[in-house]
N, C-alpha and C positions, 0 to 999 in steps of 0.2 A: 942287136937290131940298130937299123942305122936310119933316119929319115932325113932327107935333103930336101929345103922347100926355100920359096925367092921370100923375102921380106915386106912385108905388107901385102901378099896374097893367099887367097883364102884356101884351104887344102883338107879335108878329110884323109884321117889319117887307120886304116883298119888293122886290127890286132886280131889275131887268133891265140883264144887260150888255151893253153892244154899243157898235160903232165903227163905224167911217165905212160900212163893210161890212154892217152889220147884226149878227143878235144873234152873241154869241161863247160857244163853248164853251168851259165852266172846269172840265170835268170835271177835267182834269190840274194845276189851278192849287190853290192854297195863297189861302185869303183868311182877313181878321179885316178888325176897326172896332174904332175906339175913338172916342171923345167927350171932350172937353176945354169946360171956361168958357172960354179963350184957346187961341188954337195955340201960342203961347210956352209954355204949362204945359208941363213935365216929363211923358210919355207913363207914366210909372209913377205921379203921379197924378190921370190920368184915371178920369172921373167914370164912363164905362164902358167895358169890355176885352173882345173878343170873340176867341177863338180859333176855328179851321179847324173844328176840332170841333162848334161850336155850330150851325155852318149848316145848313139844310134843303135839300138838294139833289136830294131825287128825293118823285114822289107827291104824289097831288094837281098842285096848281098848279103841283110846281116842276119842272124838267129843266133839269140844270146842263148839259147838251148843245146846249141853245139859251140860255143865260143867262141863266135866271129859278130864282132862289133864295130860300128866306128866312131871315130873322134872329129868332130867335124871342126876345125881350124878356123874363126874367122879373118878378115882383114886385120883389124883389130888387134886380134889375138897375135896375131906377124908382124903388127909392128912395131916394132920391137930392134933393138943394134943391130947389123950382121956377124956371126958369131958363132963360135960350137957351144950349146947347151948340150945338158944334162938330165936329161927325164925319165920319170919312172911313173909308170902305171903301177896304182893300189889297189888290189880287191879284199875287198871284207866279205865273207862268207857269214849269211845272216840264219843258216843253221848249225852255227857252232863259233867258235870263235874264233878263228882262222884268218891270220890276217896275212895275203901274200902280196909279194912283191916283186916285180920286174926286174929282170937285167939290168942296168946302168942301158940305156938307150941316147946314142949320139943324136945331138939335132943340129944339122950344120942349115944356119940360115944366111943364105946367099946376098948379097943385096941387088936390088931389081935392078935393070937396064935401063928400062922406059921408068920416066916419070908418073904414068898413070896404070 
């Protein structure tokens, strides 16, 4: 997976989960992302942190019962160097112990044009 966004603009970013089975319910799961320049960097400073809190899981588009969620990006959150990061979505499965993880996902952050 590849996500391309300008720097310092705000962006929701939606995931679909699923396995070999199709899509999977995370109602009950525990997820974040984080973003790194290297995977080697130290996870505390990563470029960006996302807790369980921040996901979009119901309404509109999303229904975390079929695996379609979003990450909603803010200003904030983008500004940040222009640059290719490194992110991975984590889900924790909180009826068992299952802790899975994402593809290495590209984040090429552009830098804006306009000033504002």
């Amino acid at each position: 997976m590849s996500i391309k966004v300008k720097a310092g603009e705000a962006k929701t970013v939606q995931f679909t989960i699923t396995d070999s089975d199709g899509a999977v319910d995370v109602s009950s799961a525990t997820l974040s992302f984080i973003a790194k320049r290297k995977t080697v960097d130290a996870d505390a400073s990563a470029a960006i942190t996302k807790a369980n809190a921040a996901f979009t899981r119901s309404g509109g588009v999303y229904d975390e019962n079929t695996g379609i969620v979003g990450l909603p990006l803010s200003t904030s959150d983008l500004a940040v160097a222009p640059g290719t990061y490194i992110g991975e979505l984590k889900i924790i499965f909180t009826t068992g112990s299952n802790v899975d993880k994402s593809s290495n996902i590209t984040i090429e952050i552009e830098p804006a044009v306009h000033d504002d």
